[in-house]
C-alpha positions as CSV (number, residue, x, y, z in Angstrom):
1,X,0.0,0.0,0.0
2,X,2.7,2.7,0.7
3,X,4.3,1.7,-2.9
4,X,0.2,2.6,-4.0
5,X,0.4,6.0,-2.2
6,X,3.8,7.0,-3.3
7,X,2.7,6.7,-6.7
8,X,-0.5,8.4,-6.3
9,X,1.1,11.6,-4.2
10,X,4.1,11.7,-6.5
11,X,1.6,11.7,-10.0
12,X,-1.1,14.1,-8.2
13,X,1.7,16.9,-7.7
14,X,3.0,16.3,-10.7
15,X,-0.3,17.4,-12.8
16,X,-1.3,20.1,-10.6
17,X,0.4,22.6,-12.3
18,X,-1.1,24.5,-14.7
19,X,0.4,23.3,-18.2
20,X,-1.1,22.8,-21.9
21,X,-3.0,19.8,-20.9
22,X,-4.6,20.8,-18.0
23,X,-5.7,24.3,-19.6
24,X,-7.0,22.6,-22.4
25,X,-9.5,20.3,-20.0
26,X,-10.2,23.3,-18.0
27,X,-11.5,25.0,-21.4
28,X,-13.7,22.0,-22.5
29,X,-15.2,21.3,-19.3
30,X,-16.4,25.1,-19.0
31,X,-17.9,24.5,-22.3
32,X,-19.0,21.2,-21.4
33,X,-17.6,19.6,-24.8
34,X,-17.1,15.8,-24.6
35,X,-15.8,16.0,-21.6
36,X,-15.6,12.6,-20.6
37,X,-13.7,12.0,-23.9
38,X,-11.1,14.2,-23.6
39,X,-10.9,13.5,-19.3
40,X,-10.2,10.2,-20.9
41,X,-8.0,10.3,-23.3
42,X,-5.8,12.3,-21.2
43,X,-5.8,9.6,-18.3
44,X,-5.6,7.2,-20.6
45,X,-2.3,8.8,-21.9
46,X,-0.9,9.4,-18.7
47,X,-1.9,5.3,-17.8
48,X,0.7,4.1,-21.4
49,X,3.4,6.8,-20.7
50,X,3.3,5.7,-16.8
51,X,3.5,2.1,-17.7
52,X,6.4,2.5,-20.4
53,X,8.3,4.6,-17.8
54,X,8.1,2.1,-14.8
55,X,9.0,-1.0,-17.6
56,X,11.9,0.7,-18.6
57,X,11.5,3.2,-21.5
58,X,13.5,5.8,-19.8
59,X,16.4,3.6,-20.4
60,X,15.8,3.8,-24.0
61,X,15.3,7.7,-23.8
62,X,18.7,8.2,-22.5
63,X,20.4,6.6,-25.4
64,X,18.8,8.5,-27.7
65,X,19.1,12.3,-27.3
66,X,17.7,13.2,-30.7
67,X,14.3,12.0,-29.6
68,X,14.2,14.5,-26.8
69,X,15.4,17.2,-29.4
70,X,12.8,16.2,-31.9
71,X,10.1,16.6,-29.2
72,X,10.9,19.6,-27.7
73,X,10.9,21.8,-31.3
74,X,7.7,19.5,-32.6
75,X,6.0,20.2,-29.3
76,X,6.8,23.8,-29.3
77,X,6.4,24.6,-32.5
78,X,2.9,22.8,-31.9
79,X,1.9,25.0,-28.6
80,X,3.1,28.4,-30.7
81,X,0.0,27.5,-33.1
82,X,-2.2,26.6,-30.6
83,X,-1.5,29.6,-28.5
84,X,-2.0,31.9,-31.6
85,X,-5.2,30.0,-31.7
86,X,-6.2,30.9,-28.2
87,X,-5.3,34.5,-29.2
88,X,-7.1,34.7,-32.4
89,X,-10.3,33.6,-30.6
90,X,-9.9,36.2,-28.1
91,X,-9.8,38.9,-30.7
92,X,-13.0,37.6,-32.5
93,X,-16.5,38.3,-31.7
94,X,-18.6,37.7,-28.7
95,X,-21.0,35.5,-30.1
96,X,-18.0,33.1,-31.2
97,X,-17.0,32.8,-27.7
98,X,-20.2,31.8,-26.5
99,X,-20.4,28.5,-27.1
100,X,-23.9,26.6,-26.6
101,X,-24.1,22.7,-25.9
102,X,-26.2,22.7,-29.1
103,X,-22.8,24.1,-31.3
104,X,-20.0,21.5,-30.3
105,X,-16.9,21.3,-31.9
106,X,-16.6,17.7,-33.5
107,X,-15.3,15.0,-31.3
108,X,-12.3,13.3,-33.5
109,X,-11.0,17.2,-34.3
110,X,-10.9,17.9,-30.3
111,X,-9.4,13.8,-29.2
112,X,-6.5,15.0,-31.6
113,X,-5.6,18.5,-30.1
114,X,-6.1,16.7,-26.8
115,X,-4.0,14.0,-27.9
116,X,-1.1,16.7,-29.3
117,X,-1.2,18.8,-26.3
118,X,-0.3,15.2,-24.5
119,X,2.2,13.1,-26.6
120,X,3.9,16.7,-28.2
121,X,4.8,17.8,-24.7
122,X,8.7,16.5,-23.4
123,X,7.3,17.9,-20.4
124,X,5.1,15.0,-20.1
125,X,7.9,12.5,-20.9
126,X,9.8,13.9,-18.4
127,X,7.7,13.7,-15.3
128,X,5.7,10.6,-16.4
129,X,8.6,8.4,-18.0
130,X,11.7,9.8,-16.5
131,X,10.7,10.7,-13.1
132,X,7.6,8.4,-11.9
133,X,10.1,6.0,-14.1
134,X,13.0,6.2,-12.1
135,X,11.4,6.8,-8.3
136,X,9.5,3.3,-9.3
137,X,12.5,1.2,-8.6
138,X,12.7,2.2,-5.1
139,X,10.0,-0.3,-4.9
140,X,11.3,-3.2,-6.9
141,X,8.6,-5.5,-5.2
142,X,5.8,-3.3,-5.6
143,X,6.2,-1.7,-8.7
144,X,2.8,-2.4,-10.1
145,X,1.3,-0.8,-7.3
146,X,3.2,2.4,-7.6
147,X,2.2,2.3,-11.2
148,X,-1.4,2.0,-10.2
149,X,-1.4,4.7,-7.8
150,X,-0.1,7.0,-9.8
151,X,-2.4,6.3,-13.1
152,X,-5.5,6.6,-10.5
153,X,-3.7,10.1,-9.6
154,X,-4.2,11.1,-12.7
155,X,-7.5,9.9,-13.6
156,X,-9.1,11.3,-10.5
157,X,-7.2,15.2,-11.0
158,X,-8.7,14.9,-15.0
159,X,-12.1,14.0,-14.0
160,X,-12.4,16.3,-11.3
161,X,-10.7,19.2,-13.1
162,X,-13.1,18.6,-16.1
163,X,-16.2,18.4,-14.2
164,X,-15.2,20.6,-11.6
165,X,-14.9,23.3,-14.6
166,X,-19.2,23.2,-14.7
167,X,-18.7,24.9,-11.1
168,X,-16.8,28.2,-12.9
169,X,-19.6,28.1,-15.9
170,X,-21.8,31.1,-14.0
171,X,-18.5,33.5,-14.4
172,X,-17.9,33.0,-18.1
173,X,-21.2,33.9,-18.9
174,X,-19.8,36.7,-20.2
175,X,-18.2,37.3,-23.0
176,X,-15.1,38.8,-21.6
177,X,-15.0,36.3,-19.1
178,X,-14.2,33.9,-22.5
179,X,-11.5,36.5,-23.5
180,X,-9.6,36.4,-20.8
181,X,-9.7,32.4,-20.6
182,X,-8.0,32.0,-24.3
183,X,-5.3,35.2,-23.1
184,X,-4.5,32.8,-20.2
185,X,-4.9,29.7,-22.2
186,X,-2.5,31.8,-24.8
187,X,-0.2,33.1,-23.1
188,X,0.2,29.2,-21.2
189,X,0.9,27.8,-24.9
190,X,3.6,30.7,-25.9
191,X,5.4,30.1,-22.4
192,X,5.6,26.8,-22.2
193,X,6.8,26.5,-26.2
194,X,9.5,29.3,-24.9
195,X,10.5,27.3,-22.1
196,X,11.1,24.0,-24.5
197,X,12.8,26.3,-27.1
198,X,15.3,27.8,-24.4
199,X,16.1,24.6,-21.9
């Protein structure tokens, strides 16, 4: 059990911080598109790259330094387009902000950004292969139960985050409210993609 809670304490304050994937399941939930879906996929995600780190992936990671290369300038070069995105919606009319449950965005179209904002971020390789990779064999008997923990980590903070968003919905009734959200969402993008571009 204490390999079960490692894993779960160690995942949860991994995801708390604000990043591309979070913001992006903050912005659905508020407008209450496919949730589930994308609270899913991103668990899901977080489940494979947790699995391939505590088996051993890292290893493999290490040896080959151009894959971290190519990741970092695909995945920022991604983020800088999304985060224009964000901006370009921000600039645009009020009514386009306002999104009604009756006007959702296509499901495949929004599982793909979701899915970009995930596997395009070394960020994510780095806490979820390298890190949760390596602390794992500090419990060489129990690694499937640090493995577990932390994957329920993550789908509990998705879930919650997503849904939890429906609690905010009252506050971005208004359109401004919507503006400021895609700045934020924007300027998340642009800072992260800097960070990848400079480390």
């Amino acid at each position: 059990m204490t390999a079960a809670i490692s894993g779960f304490s160690l995942s949860l304050s991994l995801i708390l911080a604000i990043g591309s994937q979070n913001a992006f399941v903050l912005k659905q939930g508020l407008k209450r598109e496919h949730v589930f879906w994308v609270c899913l996929t991103c668990a899901v995600s977080d489940a494979i790259l947790i699995l391939l780190g505590v088996t051993g992936l890292a290893i493999v990671i290490k040896q080959a330094p151009w894959l971290t290369s190519a990741m970092r300038y695909g995945g920022a070069a991604f983020l800088f387009l999304y985060g224009a995105r964000s901006f370009y919606t921000a600039w645009k009319s009020s009514a386009v902000l306002q999104q009604g449950e009756d006007t959702q965005a296509a499901l495949l179209p929004t599982l793909l950004t979701c899915a970009a904002l995930t596997w395009l971020n070394p960020h994510v390789y780095l806490d979820t292969v390298l890190l949760i990779g390596s602390i794992s064999t500090q419990f060489p008997d129990d690694k499937a139960g640090f493995a577990g923990g932390a994957m329920l980590a993550s789908l509990v903070f998705f879930f919650a985050l997503g849904y939890g968003a429906a609690l905010l919905r009252p506050i971005f009734a208004k359109p401004l409210s919507w503006r400021i959200l895609e700045v934020v969402v924007g300027l998340t993008m642009w800072t992260i993609a800097y960070k990848l571009l400079t480390e």
